[in-house]
C-alpha positions as a Markdown table, in Angstrom:
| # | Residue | x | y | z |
|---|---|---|---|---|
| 1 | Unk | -48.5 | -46.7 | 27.7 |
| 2 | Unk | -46.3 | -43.7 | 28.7 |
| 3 | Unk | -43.4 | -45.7 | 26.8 |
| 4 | Unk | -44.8 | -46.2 | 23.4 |
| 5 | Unk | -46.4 | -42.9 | 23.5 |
| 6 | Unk | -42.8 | -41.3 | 23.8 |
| 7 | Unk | -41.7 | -43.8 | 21.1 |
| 8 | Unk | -44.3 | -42.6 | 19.0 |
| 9 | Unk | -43.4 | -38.5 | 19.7 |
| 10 | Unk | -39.8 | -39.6 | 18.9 |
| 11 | Unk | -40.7 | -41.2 | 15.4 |
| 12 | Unk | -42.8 | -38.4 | 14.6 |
| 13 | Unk | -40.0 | -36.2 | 15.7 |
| 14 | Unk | -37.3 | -38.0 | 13.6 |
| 15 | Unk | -39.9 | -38.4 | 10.6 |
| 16 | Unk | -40.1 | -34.4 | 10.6 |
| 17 | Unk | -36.9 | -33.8 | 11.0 |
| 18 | Unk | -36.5 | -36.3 | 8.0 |
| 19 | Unk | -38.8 | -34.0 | 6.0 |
| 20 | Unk | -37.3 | -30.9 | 6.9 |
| 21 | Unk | -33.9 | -32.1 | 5.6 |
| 22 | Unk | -34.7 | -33.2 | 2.6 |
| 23 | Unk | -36.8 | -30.5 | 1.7 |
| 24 | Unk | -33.8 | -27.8 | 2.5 |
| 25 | Unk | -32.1 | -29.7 | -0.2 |
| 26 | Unk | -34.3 | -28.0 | -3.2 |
| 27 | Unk | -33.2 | -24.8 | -2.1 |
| 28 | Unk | -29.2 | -24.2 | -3.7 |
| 29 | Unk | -28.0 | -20.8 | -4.2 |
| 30 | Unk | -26.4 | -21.2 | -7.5 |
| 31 | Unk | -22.9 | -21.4 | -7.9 |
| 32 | Unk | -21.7 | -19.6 | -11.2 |
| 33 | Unk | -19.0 | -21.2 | -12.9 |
| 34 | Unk | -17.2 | -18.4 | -15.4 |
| 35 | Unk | -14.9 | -19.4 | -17.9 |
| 36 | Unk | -11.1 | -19.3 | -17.1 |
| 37 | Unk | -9.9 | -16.1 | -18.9 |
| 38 | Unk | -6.4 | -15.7 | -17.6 |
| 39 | Unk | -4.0 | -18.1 | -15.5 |
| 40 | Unk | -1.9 | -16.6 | -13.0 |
| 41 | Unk | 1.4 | -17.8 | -13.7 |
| 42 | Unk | 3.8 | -18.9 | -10.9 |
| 43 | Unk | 6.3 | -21.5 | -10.3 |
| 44 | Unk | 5.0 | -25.1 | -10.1 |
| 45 | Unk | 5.1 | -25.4 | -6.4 |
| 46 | Unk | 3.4 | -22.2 | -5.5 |
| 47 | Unk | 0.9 | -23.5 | -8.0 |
| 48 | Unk | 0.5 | -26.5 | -6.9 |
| 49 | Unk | -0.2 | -25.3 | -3.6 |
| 50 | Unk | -2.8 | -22.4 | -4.4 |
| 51 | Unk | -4.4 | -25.1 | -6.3 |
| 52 | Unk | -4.5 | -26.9 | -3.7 |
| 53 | Unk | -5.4 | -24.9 | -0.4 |
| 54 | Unk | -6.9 | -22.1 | -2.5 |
| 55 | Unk | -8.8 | -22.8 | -5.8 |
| 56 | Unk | -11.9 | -24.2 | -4.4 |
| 57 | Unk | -13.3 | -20.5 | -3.5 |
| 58 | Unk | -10.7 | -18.5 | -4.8 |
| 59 | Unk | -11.0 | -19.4 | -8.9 |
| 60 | Unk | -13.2 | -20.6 | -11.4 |
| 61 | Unk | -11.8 | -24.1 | -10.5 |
| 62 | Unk | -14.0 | -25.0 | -7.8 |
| 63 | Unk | -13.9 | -28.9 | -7.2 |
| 64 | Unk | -17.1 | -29.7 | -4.8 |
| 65 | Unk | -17.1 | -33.4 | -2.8 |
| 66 | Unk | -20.2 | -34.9 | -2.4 |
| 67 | Unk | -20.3 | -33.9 | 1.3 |
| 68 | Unk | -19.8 | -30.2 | 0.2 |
| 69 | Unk | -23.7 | -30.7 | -1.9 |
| 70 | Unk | -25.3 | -31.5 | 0.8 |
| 71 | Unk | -27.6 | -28.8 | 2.9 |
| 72 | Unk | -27.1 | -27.1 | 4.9 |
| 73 | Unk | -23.6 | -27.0 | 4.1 |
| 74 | Unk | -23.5 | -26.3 | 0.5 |
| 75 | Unk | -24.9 | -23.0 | 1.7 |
| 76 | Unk | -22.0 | -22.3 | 3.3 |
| 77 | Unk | -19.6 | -23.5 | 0.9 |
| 78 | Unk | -21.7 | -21.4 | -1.6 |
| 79 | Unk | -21.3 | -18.1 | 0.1 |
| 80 | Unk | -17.7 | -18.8 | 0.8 |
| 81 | Unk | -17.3 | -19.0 | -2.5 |
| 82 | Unk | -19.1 | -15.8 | -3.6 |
| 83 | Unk | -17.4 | -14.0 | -1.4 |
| 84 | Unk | -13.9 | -15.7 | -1.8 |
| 85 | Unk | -14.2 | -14.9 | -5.4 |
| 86 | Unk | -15.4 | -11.1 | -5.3 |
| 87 | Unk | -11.7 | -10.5 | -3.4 |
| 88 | Unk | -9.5 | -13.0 | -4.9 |
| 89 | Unk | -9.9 | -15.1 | -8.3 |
| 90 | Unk | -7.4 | -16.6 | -9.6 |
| 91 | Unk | -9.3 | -17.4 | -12.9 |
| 92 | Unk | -9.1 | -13.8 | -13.7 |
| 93 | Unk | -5.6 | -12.7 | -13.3 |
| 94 | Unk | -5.5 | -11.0 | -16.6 |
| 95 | Unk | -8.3 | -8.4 | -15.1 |
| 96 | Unk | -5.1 | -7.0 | -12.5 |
| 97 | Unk | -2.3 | -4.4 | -13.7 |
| 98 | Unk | 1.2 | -6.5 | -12.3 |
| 99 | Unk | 1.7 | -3.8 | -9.3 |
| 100 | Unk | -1.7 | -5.3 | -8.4 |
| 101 | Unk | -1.4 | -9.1 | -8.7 |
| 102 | Unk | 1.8 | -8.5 | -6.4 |
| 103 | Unk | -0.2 | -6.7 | -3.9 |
| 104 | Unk | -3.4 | -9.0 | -4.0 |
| 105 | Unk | -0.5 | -12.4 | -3.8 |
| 106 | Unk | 1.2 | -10.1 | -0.6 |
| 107 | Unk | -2.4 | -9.6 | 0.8 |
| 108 | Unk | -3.0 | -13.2 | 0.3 |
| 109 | Unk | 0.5 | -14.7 | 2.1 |
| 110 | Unk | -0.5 | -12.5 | 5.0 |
| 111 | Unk | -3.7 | -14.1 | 5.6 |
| 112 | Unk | -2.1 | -17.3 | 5.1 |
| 113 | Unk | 0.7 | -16.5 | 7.6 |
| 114 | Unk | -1.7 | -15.2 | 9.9 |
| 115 | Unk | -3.4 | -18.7 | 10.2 |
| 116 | Unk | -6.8 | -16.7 | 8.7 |
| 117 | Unk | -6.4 | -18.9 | 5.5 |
| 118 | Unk | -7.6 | -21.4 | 4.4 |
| 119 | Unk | -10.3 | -21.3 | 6.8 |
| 120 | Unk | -10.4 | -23.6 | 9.6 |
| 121 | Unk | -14.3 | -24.8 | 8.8 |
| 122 | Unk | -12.8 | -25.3 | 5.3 |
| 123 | Unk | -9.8 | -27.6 | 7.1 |
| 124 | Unk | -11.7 | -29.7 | 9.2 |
| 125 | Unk | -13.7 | -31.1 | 5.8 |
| 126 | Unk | -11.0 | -30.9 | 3.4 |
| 127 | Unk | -7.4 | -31.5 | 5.3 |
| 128 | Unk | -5.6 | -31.7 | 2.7 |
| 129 | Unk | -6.0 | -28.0 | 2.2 |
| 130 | Unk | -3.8 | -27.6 | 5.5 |
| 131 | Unk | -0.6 | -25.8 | 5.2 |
| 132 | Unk | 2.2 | -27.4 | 6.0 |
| 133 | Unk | 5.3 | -24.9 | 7.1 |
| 134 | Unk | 7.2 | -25.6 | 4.1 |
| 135 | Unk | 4.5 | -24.8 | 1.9 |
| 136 | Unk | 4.4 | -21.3 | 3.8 |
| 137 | Unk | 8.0 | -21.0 | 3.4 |
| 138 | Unk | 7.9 | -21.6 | -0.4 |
| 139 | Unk | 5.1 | -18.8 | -0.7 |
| 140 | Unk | 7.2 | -16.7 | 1.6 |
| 141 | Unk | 10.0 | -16.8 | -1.0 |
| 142 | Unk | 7.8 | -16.4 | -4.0 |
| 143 | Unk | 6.1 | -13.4 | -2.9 |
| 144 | Unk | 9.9 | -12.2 | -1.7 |
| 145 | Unk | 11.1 | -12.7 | -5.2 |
| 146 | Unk | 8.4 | -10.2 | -6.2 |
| 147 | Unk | 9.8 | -7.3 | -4.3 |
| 148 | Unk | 11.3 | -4.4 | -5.8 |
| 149 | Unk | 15.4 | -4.8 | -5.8 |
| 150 | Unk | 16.7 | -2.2 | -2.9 |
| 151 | Unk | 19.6 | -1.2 | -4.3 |
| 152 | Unk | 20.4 | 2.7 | -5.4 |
| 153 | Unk | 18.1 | 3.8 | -7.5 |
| 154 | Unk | 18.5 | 7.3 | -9.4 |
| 155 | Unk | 15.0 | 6.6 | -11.2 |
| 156 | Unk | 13.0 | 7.0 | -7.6 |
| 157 | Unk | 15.2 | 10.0 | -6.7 |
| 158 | Unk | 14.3 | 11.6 | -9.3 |
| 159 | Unk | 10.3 | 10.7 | -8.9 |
| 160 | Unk | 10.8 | 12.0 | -5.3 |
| 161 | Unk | 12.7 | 15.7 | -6.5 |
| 162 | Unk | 10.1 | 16.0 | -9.2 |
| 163 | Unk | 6.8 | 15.2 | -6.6 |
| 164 | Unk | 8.8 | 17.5 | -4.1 |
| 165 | Unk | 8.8 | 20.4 | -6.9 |
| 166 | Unk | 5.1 | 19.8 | -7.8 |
| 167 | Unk | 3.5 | 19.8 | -4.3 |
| 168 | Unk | 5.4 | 23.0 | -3.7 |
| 169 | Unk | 4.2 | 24.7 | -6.7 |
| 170 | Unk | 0.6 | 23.4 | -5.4 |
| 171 | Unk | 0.3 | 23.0 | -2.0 |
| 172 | Unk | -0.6 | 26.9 | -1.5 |
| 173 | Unk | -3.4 | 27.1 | -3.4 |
| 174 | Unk | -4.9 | 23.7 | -1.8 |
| 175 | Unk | -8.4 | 24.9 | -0.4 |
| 176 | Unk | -10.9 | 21.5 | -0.4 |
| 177 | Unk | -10.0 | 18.6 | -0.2 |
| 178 | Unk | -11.2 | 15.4 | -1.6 |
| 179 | Unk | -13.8 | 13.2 | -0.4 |
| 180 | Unk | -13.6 | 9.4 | -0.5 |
| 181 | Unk | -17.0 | 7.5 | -2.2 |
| 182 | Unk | -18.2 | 6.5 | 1.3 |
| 183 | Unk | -18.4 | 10.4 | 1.8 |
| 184 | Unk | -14.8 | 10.3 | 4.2 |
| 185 | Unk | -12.4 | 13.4 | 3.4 |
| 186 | Unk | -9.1 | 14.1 | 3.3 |
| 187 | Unk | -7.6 | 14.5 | 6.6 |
| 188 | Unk | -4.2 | 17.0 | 6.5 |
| 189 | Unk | -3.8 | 17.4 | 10.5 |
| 190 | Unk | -2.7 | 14.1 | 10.5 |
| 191 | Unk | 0.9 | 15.6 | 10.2 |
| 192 | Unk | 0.9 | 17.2 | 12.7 |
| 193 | Unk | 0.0 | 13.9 | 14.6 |
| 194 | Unk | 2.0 | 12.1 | 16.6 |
| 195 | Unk | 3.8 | 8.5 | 15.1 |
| 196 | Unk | 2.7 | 5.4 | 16.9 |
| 197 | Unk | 4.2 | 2.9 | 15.1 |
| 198 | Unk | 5.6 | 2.2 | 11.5 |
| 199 | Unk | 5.9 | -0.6 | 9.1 |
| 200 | Unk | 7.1 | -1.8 | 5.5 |
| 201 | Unk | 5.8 | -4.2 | 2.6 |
| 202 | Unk | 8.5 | -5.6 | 1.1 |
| 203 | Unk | 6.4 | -7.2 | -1.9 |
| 204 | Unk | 6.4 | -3.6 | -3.2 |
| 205 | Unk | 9.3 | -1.8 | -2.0 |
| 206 | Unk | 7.6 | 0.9 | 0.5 |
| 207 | Unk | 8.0 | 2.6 | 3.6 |
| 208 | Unk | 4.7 | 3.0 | 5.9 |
| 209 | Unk | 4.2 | 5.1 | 9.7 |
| 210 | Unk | 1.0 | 4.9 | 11.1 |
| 211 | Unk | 0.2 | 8.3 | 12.4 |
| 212 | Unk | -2.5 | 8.9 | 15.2 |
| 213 | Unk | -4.8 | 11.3 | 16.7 |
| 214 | Unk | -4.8 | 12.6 | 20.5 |
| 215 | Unk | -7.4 | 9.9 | 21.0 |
| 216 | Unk | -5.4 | 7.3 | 19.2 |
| 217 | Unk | -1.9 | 8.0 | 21.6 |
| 218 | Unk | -3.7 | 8.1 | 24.6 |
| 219 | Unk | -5.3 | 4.7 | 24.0 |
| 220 | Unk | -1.7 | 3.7 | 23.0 |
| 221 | Unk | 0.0 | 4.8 | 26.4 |
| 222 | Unk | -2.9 | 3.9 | 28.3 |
| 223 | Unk | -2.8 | 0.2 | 26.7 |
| 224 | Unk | -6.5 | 0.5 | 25.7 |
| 225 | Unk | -6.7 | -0.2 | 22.1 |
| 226 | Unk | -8.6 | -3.4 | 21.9 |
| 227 | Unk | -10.8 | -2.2 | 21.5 |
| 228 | Unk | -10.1 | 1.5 | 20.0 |
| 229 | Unk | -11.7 | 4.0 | 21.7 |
| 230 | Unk | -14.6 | 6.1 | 19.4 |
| 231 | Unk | -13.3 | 9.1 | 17.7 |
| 232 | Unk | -9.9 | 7.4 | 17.2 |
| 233 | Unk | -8.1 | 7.9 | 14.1 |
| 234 | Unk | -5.0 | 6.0 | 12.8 |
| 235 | Unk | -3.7 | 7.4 | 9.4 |
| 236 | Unk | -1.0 | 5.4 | 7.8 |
| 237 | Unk | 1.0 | 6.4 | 5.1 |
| 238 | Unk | 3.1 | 5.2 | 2.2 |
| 239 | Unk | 6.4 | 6.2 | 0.4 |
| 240 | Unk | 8.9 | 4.8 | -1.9 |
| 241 | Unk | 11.5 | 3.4 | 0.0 |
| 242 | Unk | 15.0 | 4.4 | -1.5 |
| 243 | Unk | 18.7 | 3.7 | -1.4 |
| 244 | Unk | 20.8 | 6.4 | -2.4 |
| 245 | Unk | 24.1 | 6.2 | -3.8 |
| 246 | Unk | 25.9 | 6.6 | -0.3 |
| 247 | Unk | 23.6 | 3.5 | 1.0 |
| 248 | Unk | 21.2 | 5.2 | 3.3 |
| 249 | Unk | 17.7 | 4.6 | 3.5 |
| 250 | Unk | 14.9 | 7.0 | 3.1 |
| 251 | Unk | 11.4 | 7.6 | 2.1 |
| 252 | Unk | 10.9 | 8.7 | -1.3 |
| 253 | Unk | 8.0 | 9.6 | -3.5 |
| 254 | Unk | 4.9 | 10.1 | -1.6 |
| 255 | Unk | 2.3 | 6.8 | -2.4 |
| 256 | Unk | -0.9 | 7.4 | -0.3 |
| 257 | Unk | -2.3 | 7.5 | 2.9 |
| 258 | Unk | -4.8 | 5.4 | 4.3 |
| 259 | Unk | -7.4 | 6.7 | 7.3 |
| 260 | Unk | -9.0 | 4.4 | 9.6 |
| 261 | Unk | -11.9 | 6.1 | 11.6 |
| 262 | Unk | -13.3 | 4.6 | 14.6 |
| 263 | Unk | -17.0 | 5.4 | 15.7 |
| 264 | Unk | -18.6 | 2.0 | 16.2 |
| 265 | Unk | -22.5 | 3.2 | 15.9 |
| 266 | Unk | -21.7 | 5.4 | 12.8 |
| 267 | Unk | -19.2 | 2.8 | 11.0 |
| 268 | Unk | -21.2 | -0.5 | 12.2 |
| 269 | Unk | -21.9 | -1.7 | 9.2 |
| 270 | Unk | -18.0 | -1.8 | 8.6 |
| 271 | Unk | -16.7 | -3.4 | 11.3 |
| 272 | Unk | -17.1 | 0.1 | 13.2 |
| 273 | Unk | -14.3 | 1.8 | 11.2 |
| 274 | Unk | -14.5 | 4.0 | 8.6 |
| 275 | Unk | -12.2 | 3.6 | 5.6 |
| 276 | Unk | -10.4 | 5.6 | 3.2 |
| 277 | Unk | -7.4 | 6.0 | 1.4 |
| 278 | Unk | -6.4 | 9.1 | -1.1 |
| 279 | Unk | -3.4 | 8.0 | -3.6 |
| 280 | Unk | -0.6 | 10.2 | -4.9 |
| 281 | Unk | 0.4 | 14.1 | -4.3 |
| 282 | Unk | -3.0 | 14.5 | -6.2 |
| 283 | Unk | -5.0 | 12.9 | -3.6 |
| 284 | Unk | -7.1 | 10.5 | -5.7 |
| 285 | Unk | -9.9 | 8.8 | -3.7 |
| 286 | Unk | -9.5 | 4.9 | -3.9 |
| 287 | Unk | -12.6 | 3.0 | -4.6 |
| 288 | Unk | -15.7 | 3.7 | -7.5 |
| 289 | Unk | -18.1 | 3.0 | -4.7 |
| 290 | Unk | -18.4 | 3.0 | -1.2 |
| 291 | Unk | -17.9 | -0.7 | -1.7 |
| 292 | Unk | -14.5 | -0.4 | -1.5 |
| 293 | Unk | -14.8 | -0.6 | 2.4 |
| 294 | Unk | -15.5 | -4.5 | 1.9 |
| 295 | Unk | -11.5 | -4.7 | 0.6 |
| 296 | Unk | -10.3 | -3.0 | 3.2 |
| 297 | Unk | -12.1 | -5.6 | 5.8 |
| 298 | Unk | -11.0 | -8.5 | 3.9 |
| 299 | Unk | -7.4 | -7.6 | 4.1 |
| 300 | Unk | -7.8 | -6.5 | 8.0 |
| 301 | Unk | -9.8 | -10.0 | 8.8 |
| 302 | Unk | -7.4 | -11.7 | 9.9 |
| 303 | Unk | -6.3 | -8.9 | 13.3 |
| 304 | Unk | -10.3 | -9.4 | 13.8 |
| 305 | Unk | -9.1 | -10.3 | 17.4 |
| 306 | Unk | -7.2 | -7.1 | 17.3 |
| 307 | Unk | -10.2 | -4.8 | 16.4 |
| 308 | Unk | -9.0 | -5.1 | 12.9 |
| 309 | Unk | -6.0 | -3.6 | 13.4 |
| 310 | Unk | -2.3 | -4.5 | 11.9 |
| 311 | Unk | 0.5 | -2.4 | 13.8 |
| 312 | Unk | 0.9 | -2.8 | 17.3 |
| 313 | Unk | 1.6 | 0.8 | 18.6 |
| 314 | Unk | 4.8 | 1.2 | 20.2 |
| 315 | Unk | 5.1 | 1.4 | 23.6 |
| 316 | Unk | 5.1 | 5.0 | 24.6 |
């Protein structure tokens, strides 16, 4: 009796279960397919291997198997793909000026070199989306192909002695500063910070040092920075980097600078950092909304291990 009682639970069991499956296949967050409005253009190997390792969430190409409808994993693949597309589409290259395909292709290789892309749920169903190291190496050399020439260049001298003039002219009568759309100013102590580390991107020719608070350095020489401490601030900023005619290095024209704000309860909802970045001697806020946080977090996924964070600090 006890025996085909539990046979009978376990039918009914399996019976619901049965139900509940198929019933969570009427529910399918729709997948918008846009028309194609502008190709990115690349080599035939590096698109052949976008296509292949990228396309499915990153264009309007999307290709689903049959395993990919299925619920609950179509959900996944769905959001993937929402999200994949609202930072990267390929589709809709035309929509990006050319400084800004270069950057979005740079930020793009980096995830790809940091083994964050494709992703590894994405693998395991669809291997042939693996990267192989060659195919790496080929989008290493694309994306080096992009980069600016380093070679003297009289043109970014003369950007950097006319940006020298007009901050001079301006500096002193400076008195607010601007504010970033998720309501983050303008920091200017950061120069008088100390440097913790520094960096370049080669895909667009700049120099980068990574400035950081008192907080920030002690958490560097104490070897506590994973996580950053609260009330840590890392400000890293950009210049032209340029050759001049007797071969010597040096930062030109001033690009940006980008602030990174830690305060986990305040800054939760972003990873617990806040972010902003102000471009040019004019200090233009980045971003139309305070949206623009999501960017910064896509770009940083990868160092998620790392509390989000790039550049190692130098040790002190």
């Amino acid at each position: 009796m006890n025996s085909f009682l539990k046979k009978l639970k376990t039918k009914n069991i399996l019976v619901i279960v049965l139900f509940v499956f198929i019933g969570i296949q009427f529910y399918r967050p729709e997948i918008v397919q846009k028309p194609i409005t502008g190709e990115i253009h690349v080599p035939t190997e590096v698109r052949a291997i976008l296509q292949r390792s990228c396309f499915d969430c990153h264009s309007n190409q999307t290709n689903l198997k049959w395993f990919d409808q299925i619920a609950p994993a179509y959900w996944l693949v769905a959001d993937h793909i929402k999200k994949g597309k609202e930072g990267l589409n390929f589709s809709e290259w035309d929509k990006l000026a050319p400084p800004a395909q270069n950057a979005k292709l740079w930020e793009a290789f980096n995830q790809i070199n940091l083994k964050a892309m494709p992703l590894k749920s994405y693998e395991f169903l669809h291997p042939e989306a693996k990267l192989s190291e060659n195919d790496i190496r080929i989008l290493k050399n694309y994306v080096t192909s992009l980069a600016p020439k380093q070679k003297p260049d009289t043109a970014k001298v003369s950007a950097y002695n006319k940006q020298l003039q007009q901050v001079v002219h301006t500096q002193a009568s400076k008195v607010s500063f601007p504010t970033a759309p998720n309501g983050i100013s303008y920091i200017p102590d950061y120069k008088n910070w100390k440097p913790i580390s520094s960096t370049e991107r080669f895909d667009n020719g700049t120099m980068r040092i990574i400035f950081g608070n008192d907080i920030a350095v002690k958490a560097a020489k104490e070897h506590k920075t994973n996580p950053w401490p609260d009330g840590t601030i890392i400000a890293k900023v950009a210049w032209d980097q340029i050759i001049d005619s007797d071969g010597n290095v040096t930062t030109g024209a001033f690009k940006q600078v980008e602030y990174m704000i830690k305060d986990s309860k305040k800054f939760a909802s972003t990873k617990g950092w806040g972010w902003a970045r102000f471009l040019s001697p004019k200090l233009e806020p980045y971003g139309k909304t305070a949206d623009f946080a999501n960017e910064c977090i896509s770009c940083h996924r990868p160092m998620k291990d790392n509390d989000f964070v790039f550049t190692s600090p130098l040790n002190h």
